[in-house]
Structure formats: structure tokens, C-alpha cells
C-alpha positions in Angstrom: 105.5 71.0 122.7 107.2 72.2 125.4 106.8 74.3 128.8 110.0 76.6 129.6 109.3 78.8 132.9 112.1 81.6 133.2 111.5 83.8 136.5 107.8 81.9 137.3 107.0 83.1 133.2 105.8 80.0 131.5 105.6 79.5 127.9 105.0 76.8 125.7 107.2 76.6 122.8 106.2 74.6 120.1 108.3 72.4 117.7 108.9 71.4 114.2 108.4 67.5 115.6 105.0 68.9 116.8 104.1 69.2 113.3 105.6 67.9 110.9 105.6 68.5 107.2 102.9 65.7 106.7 100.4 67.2 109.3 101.3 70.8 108.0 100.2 69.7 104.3 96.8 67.9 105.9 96.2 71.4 107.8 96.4 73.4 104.3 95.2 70.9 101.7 92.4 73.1 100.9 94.7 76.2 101.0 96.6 77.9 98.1 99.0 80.9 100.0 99.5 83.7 97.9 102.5 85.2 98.4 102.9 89.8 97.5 106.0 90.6 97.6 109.2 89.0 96.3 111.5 91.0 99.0 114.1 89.0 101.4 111.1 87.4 103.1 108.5 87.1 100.7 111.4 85.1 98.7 112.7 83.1 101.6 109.6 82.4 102.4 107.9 81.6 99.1 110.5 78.8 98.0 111.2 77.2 101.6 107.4 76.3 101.1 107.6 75.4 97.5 110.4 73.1 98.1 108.5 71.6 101.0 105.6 70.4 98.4 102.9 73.4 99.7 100.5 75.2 96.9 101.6 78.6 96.8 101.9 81.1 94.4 103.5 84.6 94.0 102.1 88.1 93.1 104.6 91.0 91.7 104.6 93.2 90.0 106.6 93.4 86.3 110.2 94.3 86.8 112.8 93.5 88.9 111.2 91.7 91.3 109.6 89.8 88.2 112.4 88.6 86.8 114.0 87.2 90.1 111.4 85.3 90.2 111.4 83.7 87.0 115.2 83.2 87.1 113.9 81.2 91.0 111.4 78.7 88.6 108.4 80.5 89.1 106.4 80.1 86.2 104.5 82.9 84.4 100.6 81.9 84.9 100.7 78.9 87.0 102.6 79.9 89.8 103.7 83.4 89.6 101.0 86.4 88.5 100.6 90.3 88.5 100.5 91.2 92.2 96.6 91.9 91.6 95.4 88.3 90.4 97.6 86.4 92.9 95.3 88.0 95.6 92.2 86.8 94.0 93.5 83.3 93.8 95.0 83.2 97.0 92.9 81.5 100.4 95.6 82.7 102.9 97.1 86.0 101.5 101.1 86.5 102.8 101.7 90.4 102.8 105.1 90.7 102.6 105.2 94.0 100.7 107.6 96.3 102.8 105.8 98.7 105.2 105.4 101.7 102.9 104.5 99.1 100.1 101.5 97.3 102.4 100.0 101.3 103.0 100.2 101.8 99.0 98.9 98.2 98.1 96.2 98.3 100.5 92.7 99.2 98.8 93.6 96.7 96.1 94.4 94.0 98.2 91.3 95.0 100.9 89.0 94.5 97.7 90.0 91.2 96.9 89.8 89.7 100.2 86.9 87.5 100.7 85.1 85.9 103.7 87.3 83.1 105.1 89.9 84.1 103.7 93.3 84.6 106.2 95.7 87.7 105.9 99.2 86.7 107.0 101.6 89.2 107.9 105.6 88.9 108.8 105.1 92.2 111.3 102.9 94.0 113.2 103.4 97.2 111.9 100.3 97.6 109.6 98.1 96.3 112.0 99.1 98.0 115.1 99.6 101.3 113.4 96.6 101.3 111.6 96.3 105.1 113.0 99.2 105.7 110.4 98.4 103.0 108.0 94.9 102.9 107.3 95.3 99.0 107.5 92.1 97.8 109.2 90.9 94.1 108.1 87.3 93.1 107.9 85.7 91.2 110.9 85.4 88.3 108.5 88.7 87.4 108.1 91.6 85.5 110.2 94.5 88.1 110.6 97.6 86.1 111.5 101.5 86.5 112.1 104.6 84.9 111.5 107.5 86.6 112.4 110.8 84.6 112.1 114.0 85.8 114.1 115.9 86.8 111.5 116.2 88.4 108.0 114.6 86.5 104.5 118.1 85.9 103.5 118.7 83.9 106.7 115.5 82.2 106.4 116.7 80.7 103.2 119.9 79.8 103.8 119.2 77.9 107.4 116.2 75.8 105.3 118.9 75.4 102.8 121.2 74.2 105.6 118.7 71.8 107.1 118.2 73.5 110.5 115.4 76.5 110.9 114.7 79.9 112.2 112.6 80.5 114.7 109.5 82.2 114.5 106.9 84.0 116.7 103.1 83.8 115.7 100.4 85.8 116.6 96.2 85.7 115.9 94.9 89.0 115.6 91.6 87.9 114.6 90.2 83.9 114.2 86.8 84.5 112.3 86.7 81.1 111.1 88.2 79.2 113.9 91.2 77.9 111.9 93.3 80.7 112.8 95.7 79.3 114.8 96.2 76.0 112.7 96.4 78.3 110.0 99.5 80.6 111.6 101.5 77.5 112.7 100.8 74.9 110.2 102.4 78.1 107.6 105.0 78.5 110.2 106.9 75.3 110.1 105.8 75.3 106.0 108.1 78.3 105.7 111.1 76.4 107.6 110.5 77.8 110.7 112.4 76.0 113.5 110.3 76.6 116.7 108.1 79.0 117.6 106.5 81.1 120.8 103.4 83.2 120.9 102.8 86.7 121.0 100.7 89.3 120.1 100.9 91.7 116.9 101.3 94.4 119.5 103.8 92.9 121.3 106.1 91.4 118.3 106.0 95.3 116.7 107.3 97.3 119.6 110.2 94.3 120.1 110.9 93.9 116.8 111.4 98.1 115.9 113.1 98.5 119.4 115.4 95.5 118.3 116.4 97.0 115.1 117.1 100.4 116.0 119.1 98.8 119.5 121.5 95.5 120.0 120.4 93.9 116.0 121.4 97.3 114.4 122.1 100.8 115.1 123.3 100.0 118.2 125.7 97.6 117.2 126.6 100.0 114.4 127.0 103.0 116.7 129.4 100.9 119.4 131.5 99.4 116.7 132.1 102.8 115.3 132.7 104.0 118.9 135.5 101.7 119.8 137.0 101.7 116.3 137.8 105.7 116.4 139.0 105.2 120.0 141.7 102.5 119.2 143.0 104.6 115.5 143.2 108.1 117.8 145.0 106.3 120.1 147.6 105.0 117.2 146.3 101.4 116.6 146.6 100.5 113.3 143.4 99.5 111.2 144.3 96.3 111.2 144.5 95.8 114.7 141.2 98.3 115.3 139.2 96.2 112.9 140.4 92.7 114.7 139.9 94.1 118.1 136.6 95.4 117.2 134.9 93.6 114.9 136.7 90.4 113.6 136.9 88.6 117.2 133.4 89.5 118.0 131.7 88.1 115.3 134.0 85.2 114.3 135.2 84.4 118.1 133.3 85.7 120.8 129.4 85.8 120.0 129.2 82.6 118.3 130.2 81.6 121.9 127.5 83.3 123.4 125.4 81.4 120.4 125.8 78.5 121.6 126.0 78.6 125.5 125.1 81.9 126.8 127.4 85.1 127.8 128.9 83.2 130.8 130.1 80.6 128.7 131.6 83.1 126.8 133.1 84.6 129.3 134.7 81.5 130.9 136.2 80.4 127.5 138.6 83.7 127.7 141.3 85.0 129.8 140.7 85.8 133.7 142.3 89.3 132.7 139.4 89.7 130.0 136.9 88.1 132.5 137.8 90.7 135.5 137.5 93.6 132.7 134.3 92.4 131.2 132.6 91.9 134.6 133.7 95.1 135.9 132.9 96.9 132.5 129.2 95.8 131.5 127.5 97.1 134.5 128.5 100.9 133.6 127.5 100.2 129.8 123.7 98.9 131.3 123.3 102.0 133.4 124.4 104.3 130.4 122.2 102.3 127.8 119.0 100.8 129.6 117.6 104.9 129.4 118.5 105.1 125.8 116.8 102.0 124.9 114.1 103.0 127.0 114.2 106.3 125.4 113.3 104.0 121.7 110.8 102.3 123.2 108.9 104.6 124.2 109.1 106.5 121.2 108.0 103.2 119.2 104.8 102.6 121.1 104.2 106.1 121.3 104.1 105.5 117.0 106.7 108.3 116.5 109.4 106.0 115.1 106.2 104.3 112.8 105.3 108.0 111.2 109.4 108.6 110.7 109.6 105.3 108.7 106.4 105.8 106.9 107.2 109.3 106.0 110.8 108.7 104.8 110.3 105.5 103.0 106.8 106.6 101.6 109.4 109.8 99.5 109.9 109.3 95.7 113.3 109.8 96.7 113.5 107.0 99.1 115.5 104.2 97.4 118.1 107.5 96.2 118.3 108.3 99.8 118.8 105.1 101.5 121.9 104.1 98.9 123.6 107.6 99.7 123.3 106.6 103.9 124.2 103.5 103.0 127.6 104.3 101.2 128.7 106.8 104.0 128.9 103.7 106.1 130.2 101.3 103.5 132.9 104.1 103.1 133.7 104.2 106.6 137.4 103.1 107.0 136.0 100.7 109.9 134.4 98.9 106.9 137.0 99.8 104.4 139.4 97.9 106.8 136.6 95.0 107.0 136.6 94.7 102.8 140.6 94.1 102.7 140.9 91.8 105.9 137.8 89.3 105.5 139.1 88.0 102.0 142.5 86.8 104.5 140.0 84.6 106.7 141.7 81.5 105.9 138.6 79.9 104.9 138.7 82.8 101.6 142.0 82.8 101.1 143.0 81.6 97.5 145.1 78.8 97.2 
């Protein structure tokens, strides 16, 4: 483990060589994790721990969701079972359903809780909205959280890659006293690279705020921004799209990655350091009451009952793929589909 203090905060951080795979195992020999949901996370998360030797099953339901998981090697009856079953069998329960999915799935899954048992969740939402969600555990019960940094996809593909995502993890309840061992054993058993605690409170409000900020609609919103600046000004889409987007993500934040903004900034030119300098302090003051603005709104649970509402619709899925294709047919990302196959690393031979 390991103390960081940033501005006289301490944490301690704990690490995969805090426990390893060995002492993980010897934490949750008497465990079987049953995993609902076979979504990015419930996925990633399900066959990172398989392949590290851990007794878990899966519960879905028939469809397909089913028949992902059989083409993955889950096997019909010993390892994967009807969404319903896999919560009777399961000691530590994953619900990885998405949010509208955990509201719906709820009475079953309440029902076939037992004393002892430990309900694991990937994100606060349930828990903290309960107003909205109805989602209120039993006193006898650990209620814990692992929340990696990242997507299911990524969770995957960094175990894959040998190195890790990192995680947050959070006991809401600890009726049996194993919560925490519980949390962090199944944190590094999902491939987790290091992790920091929180609260379920606390990882909700961040996490939402996140999205609908820098991780997403944010970034979504100043990409478009500058784009339709630079092609009303006569750039071509070619140079809007490489001026936007391309040197960002394959030159410039990877920079940041590894060393930090200023790093990035004294890897470029003194003409884009003056700029930069000059430029991000009006950008904070325009932004900082925005984002503001969403957190609030987020802890305030109006951003919970908009999500719960919209995805909760029959229509929802119909919906999402229509938002979705106005910006897959935005000429930003029209220009992104002909000029990433030219990246010499896909270009055909």
C-alpha cells in the first residue's frame, strides 16, 4: 500500500502487489460470484476473473446476451444459468444489469438474497438514488463497490494486455465483517490495477458529472465546436479533423497520459505553449459554472430521474440508435471514418 498526500489530502492507494492473485483466491475460496448482466462490464468483468482461476458464474437472460456468452465458453448449466438461478447460487451477487435493468430486476433479485450474502455493484446509482430506485438492501447483507476507471471494453482489453484499470471501492454496508476483503479481494480478481476508496455517494455524483463533462458530452460538444469553426472559416475537413481530433487523441493527450499537462505542454512549440497558457484560463472561467451547473443537478437526483425515465421507455434502445446516428453522421465523424483507415499503422500494404 501506499500513502500519496496531494494539498495535505492523504490517501492510501492500494496495489495489485498488495494482493496478489494467490491471496485474492484464499480471500474467496468459500465464495462463488454470480455475475447479472453480460453488458461491457458484466463481460469484462466476468472472464478477467475466470481467466484468473476465480469460481464465478453468469446469470442472463435467453437471447442475445445468451448467446455471447456461450460463443465466450460459458457453459449452459455449470457456469452460465437463467438470470434468476445464478442469484440463488451465487455468495457475492455482481449487479451489473444497466441502471434501468437493476430497478426492473430488483424484487427478484431482493428475494433471493440471503443473510451473508454480499451485493456488489460497479456504481452508485441504485444505492444512492434509492428515492428513484426503490433499491434498498437488507441490514443483513454486505453492500459493496467496485467501480473501475473506465468502460467494460477497456477492462478487457488492458487484462488482455497484461497491465490493469484502476478501480475505486466502496462498503456501503459490512454485516458480516468481510466486507472490505470482500470489495478488494474481487477488485484485483476482475484485473483491477490499483485502487482508492470512496463512498457510493461520492463515486455516483463523480462518475455522472464525469460523463456528462471532460469523459463525454463535453468532449463531444468542444470537438464539434472547433470543427465548425475551422470549415466556416474554409479549412478543409481534412485539416479540421487533424487539427481537431486526430493530434489530440493520437499526439497530445497520450502526453498528458503519461506525464501530466505540463509535460505536454513542454513537448510542443513555444508559439503553442504561449497560446495554450494564455487560452485555458478563459475556457476555466467559462466552464467551471457549467460543470457546476451538472453537479448540482446530479446530487440534486434530477439528472438520475432523466436517465431512469428515458432509458426505462419501450422505445429506448429505438431512440438511443436514432441520437446516436445524428452524430455518427456528423461530417466531423464522417471525416474521422475516411482518415483513420490512413493511420499508417491501418494502412494496407
Amino acid at each position: 500500500m501506499k500513502e500519496i498526500n496531494i494539498a495535505g489530502h492523504s490517501e492510501i492507494i492500494i496495489e495489485r502487489t498488495d494482493y496478489p492473485v494467490e491471496r485474492c483466491k484464499s480471500i474467496l475460496k468459500e465464495e462463488v460470484t454470480a455475475i447479472l448482466g453480460y453488458g461491457p462490464q458484466g463481460r469484462g468483468q466476468g472472464l478477467n476473473m475466470r481467466d484468473q482461476g476465480f469460481q464465478v458464474i453468469l446469470g442472463v437472460r435467453r437471447g442475445r446476451s445468451w448467446d455471447k456468452a456461450l460463443e465466450d465458453g460459458w457453459v449452459e448449466g455449470k457456469t452460465l444459468f437463467e438470470t434468476e438461478e445464478a442469484a440463488t447460487r451465487g455468495t457475492i451477487l455482481q449487479y451489473l444489469l444497466s441502471d434501468a435493468g437493476q430497478i426492473q430486476m430488483w424484487p427478484m433479485v431482493q428475494s433471493n438474497l440471503q443473510p451473508g450474502n454480499a451485493l456488489y455493484f460497479s456504481h452508485g446509482f441504485g444505492i444512492v438514488f434509492k428515492g428513484h430506485t426503490s433499491i434498498i438492501p437488507g441490514s443483513d447483507l454486505d453492500v459493496i463497490l467496485v467501480a473501475p476507471k473506465g468502460s467494460g471494453l477497456t477492462v478487457r482489453n488492458h487484462f488482455l494486455a497484461g497491465r490493469g484499470i484502476n478501480a475505486s471501492f466502496a462498503i456501503h454496508q459490512d454485516a458480516t465483517g468481510n466486507a472490505r476483503g470482500r470489495a478488494i479481494a474481487t477488485a484485483f480478481a476482475i484485473g483491477s490495477g490499483h485502487l482508492f476508496e470512496t463512498s457510493f455517494e461520492k463515486e455516483v455524483y463523480s462518475d455522472l458529472t464525469g460523463e456528462r463533462c471532460v469523459l463525454m458530452g463535453m468532449l463531444q460538444g468542444a470537438f464539434l465546436a472547433q470543427y465548425e469553426v475551422l470549415r466556416e472559416q474554409g479549412h478543409s475537413p481534412s485539416e479540421a479533423y487533424n487539427e481537431t481530433i486526430e493530434e489530440a487523441l493520437e499526439s497530445l493527450y497520450p502526453l498528458v497520459s503519461q506525464k501530466g499537462m505540463d509535460w505536454m505542454y513542454a513537448n510542443c512549440s513555444t508559439t503553442a505553449q504561449r497560446g495554450a497558457l494564455d487560452w485555458a484560463p478563459k475556457f476555466h472561467k467559462v466552464l467551471k459554472p457549467v460543470i457546476q451547473e451538472c453537479y448540482d443537478r446530479v446530487k440534486a437526483g434530477t439528472e438520475a430521474q432523466i436517465a431512469i425515465e428515458s432509458n426505462s421507455r419501450s422505445d429506448y434502445r429505438q431512440q438511443l440508435e436514432r441520437e446516436l446516428a445524428v452524430i455518427d453522421g456528423q461530417e466531423m465523424w464522417e471525416a474521422g471514418k475516411q482518415l483513420r483507415p490512413l493511420r499508417p499503422e491501418n494502412a494496407q500494404i
